[in-house]
N, C-alpha and C positions, 0 to 999 in steps of 0.2 A: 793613611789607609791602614786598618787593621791587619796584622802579622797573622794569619792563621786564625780559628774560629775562637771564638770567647769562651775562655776554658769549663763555664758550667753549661753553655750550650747541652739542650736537651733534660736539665733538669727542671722541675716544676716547685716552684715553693707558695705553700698555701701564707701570705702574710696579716696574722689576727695582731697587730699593734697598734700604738698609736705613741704620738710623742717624738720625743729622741733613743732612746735605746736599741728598741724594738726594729724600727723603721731605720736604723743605722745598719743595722745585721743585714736587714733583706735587699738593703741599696746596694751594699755593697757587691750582695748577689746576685742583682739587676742587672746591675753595671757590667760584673762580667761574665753574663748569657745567662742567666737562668730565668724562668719566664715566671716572674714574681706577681701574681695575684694577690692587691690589697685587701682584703675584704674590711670593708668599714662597716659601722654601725651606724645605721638608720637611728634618725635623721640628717642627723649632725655631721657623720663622720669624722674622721682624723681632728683632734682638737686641733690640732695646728693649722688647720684651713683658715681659722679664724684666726689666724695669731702672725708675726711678723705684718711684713707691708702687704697691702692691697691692690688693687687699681686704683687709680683717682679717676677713671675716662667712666663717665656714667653709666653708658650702655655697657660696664662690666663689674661696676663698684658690688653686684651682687655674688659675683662668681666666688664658686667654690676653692678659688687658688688664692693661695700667698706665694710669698717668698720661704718664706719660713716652712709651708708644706713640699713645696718646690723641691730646696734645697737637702729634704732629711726622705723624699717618696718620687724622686724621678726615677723614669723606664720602671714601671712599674704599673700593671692593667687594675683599674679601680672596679670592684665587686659591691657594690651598697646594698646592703640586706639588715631585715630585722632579727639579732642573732637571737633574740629573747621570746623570741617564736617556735611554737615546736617546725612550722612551714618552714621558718629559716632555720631551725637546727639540722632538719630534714635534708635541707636540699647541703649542709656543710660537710655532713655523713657522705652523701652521696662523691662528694665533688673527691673527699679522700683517697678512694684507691686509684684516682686520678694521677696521685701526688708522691712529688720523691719526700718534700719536709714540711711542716707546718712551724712557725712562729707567734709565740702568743706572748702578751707581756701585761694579762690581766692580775688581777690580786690572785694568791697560790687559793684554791677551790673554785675560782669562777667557774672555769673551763667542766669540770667537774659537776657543778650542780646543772650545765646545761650539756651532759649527757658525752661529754668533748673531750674527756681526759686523755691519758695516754694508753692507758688499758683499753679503753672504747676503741681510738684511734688503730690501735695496735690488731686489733680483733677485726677489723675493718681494709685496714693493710698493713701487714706483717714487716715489710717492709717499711713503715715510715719513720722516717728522721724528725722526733719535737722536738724544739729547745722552747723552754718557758724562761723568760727573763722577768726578775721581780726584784725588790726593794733588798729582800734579805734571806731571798733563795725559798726553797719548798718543804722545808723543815723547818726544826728549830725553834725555838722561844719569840723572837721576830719576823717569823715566817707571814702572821696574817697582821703584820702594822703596815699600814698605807705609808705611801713617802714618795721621796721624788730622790734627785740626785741631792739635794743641801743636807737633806737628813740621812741619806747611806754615808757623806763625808764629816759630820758631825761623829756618826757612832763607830767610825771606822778609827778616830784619832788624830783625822786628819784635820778637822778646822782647829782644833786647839793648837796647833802647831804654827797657825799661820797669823803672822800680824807683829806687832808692836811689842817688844820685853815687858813694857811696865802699859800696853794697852789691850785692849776687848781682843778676844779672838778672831778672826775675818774670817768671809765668806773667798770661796775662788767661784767669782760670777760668770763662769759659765760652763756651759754642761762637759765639763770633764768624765767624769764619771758615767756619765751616760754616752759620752761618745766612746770612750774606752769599752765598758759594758757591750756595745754594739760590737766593736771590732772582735774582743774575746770572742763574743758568740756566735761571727761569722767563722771564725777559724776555728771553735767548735763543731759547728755544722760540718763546714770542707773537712776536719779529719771524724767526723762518726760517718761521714759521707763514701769518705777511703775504705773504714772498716768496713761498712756494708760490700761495698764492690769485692773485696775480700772475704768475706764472711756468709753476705745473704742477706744479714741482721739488720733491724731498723734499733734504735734506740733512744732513747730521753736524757736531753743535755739541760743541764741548767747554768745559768746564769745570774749573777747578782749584782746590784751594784756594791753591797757593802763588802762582799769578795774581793770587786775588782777593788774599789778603793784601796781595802788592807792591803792586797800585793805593793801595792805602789810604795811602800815603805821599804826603801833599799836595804836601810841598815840599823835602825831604832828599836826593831821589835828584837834581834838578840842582846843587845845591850838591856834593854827592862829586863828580859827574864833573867840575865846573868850575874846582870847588878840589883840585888834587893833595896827598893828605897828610890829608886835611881828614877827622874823624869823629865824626859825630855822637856826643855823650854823653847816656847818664841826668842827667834831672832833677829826679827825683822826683816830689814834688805840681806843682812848677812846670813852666810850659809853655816851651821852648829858645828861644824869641825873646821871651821879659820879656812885658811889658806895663804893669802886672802882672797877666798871667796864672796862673790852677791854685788850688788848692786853699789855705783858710786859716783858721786856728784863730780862735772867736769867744772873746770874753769866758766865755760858762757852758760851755766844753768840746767846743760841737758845731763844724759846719763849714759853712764857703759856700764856693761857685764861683767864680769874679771869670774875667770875658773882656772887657782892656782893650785894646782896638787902636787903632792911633798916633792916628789923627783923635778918640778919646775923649781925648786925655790931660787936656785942659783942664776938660771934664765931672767926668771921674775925681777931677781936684785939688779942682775945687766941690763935690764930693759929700763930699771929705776936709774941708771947708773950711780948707783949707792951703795959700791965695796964694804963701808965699814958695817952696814946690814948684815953679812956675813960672820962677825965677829960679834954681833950685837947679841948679849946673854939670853935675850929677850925673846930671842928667835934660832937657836942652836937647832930646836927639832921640832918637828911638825906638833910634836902635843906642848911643845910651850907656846909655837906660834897659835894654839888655837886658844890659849891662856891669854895671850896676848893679843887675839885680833881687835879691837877698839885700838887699839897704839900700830896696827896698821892699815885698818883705814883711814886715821888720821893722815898718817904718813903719805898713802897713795894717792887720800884726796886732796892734800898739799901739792903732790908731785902732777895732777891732771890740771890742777890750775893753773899753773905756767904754760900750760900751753893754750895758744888763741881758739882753738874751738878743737871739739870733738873729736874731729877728720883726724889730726896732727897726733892726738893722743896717741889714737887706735893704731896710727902707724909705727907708732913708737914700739908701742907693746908687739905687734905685730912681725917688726922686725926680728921680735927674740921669740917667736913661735909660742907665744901669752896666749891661749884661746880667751879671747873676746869680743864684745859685740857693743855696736849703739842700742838703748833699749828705745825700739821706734813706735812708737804709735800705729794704731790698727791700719790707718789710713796709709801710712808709709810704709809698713809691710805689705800691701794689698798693690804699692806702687815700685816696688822691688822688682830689679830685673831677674833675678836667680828666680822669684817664686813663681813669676809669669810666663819666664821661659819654659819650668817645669811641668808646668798646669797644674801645681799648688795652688794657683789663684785662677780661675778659671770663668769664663764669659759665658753665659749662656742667654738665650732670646725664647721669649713663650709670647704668644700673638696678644693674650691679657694684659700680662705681668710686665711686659716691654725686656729689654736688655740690661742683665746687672751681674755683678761677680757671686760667687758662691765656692768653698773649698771643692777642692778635687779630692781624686783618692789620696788613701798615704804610701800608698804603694806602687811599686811600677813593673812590670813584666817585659821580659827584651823578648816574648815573641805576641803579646800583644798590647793595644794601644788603645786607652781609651776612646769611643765613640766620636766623631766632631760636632754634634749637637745633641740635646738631651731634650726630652719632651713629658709633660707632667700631666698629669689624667682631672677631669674636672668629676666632680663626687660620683660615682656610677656610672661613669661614662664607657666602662664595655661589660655592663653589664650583660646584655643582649649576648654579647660576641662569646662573652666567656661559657652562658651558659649554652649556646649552641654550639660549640665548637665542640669542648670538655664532655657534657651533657647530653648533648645530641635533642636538647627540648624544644621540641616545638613553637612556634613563633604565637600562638595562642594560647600556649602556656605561659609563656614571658609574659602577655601583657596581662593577663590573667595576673600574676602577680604584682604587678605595678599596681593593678585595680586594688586590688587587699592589701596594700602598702607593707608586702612583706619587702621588693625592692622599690628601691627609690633614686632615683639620679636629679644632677643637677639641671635644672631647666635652662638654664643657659649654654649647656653643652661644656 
């Protein structure tokens, strides 16, 4: 049972996204009380309705749910209008001084050429809180290029960094960057949300992914600017400052973590139990051992082979306070007791979709407690509700719009 009420309880967020970024920000909104209105775009809605798994049970193989929509748009009221309508710009204006924030994560001028900017919005209700999440923010020389997450990690620095010394750069296949992107821009919102409560003031938060990407470099970017010349390389499994850190083959085939930092090293050698390591000229001090890490992974991955599997390893290392880990498969992390206990791995059931797992939040609060089921809206399905409630419009006026296919819902409910 919930600890007290859901801390955004009684805010309203107008949600113009689609995808994962966007629609990450307003979940998480959802999630804790705030009354998140999708607004999709007629026809289609949310591209992601069409994407991840479907039903296979016929009488639903047409609905407007995935898993994949499910998972990135639960607790959240689905609005389907023609936004590219002056009728449906009309009625978006209206729904505004409804609203505590609005989320939009179209190309930077969409919003703008359909009348929706922040200055409109703002003229409208003085109070509102935008965040516009985009490729490469609302300025700048990259402002109006299209892209997704691979391309904000590409010009951030960060796929050159990943992969093979002597092979192609790699992709990190999956939406990082945009899940990140989403969380910045929730805790965006909660503090321009604070200042207003304090201030009065509504204001425009922006959001990037090639922002968030750049932050993610802990320690690389003072190094270029300090060293002229200086460029970071691929290191594959291993981590660019030794340890030894990154990734290492065990004796029966599989893999462990290793995160050895300078103050471990002596730990590290007792857990090898390999005294003359210590003596070894090779390894005096963390910038030779980083000179040197190929002549300690050899070493480490000599010393994990001796032992008959994995389990024995990690205990070993374990026993000297080694931070490390087996590196498990999506499938074995998904069947972890730590992440099921915590609702890291989380169950949910929708009458279409049937019962499957889905992340939970990344966060946790000790006075409240996530929801025990979660429920996902089929394309326009409170329509109706929202504009009567909000609205106050008439039930002759709704179908009146349905007839002019300004809204639209799914016929399947």
């Amino acid at each position: 049972m919930n600890a007290g009420l859901p801390m955004l309880e009684g805010y309203r967020v107008l949600d113009m996204t689609q995808i994962v970024a966007g629609p990450t920000c307003t979940r998480i909104m959802a999630e804790l009380g705030a009354d998140v209105v999708k607004l999709e775009l007629a026809p289609f809605g949310d591209r992601t309705r069409v994407g991840g798994m479907r039903s296979r049970d016929p009488e639903h193989k047409r609905s407007s749910k995935s898993t994949y929509f499910f998972q990135h748009n639960h607790s959240k009221r689905s609005l389907a209008l023609d936004v590219k309508s002056p009728r449906g710009q009309a009625l978006i204006r209206a729904l505004i001084p409804h609203f505590d924030v609005v989320v939009e994560n179209f190309s930077p001028g969409v919003m703008a050429r359909w009348g929706l900017s922040y200055e409109a919005l703002r003229e409208l209700n003085p109070r509102i809180v935008m965040c516009s999440i985009s490729l490469a923010g609302q300025t700048g020389p990259l402002s109006q290029k299209p892209g997704y997450d691979y391309v904000a990690q590409a010009y951030s620095g960060v796929t050159d960094l990943i992969g093979e010394p002597d092979g192609d750069p790699a992709l990190i296949t999956m939406a990082i960057g945009d899940t990140a992107t989403g969380i910045a821009a929730a805790m965006a919102v909660g503090f321009a949300l604070l200042h207003r409560e304090r201030t009065g003031q509504g204001q425009h938060v922006e959001a990037s992914l090639l922002d968030t990407y750049f932050q993610m470099h802990e320690v690389a970017v003072p190094r270029v600017s300090l060293r002229p010349g200086y460029v970071p390389q691929r290191t594959g499994s291993q981590h660019p400052d030794g340890g030894p850190t990154g990734v290492f083959r065990c004796g029966d085939g599989t893999y462990v973590s290793v995160a050895t930092l300078p103050h471990q090293w002596e730990a590290f050698v007792g857990a090898l139990e390999m005294p003359a390591l210590l003596q070894d000229e090779r390894f005096q001090t963390a910038s030779l051992r980083k000179q040197n890490n190929a002549a300690l992974k050899v070493i480490l991955e000599c010393w994990l082979a001796t032992f008959p599997d994995r389990d024995e390893a990690l205990a070993a290392l374990e026993a000297h306070r080694i931070p490390c880990a087996p590196v498990l498969t999506l499938n074995q992390a998904m069947e972890h007791p730590h992440l099921r206990q915590r609702g890291s791995v989380r169950r949910v059931q929708d009458p279409v979709l049937g019962e499957f797992d889905i992340p939970g939040l990344p966060v946790k609060f000790s006075r409240w407690e996530p929801a025990a089921s979660l429920r996902v809206d089929a394309l326009g399905q409170h329509n109706d509700e929202v504009l009567r409630e909000i609205l106050r419009m008439p039930d002759a006026e709704i179908l009146q719009l349905y007839e002019d296919k300004v809204l639209v819902r799914d016929p399947l409910g």
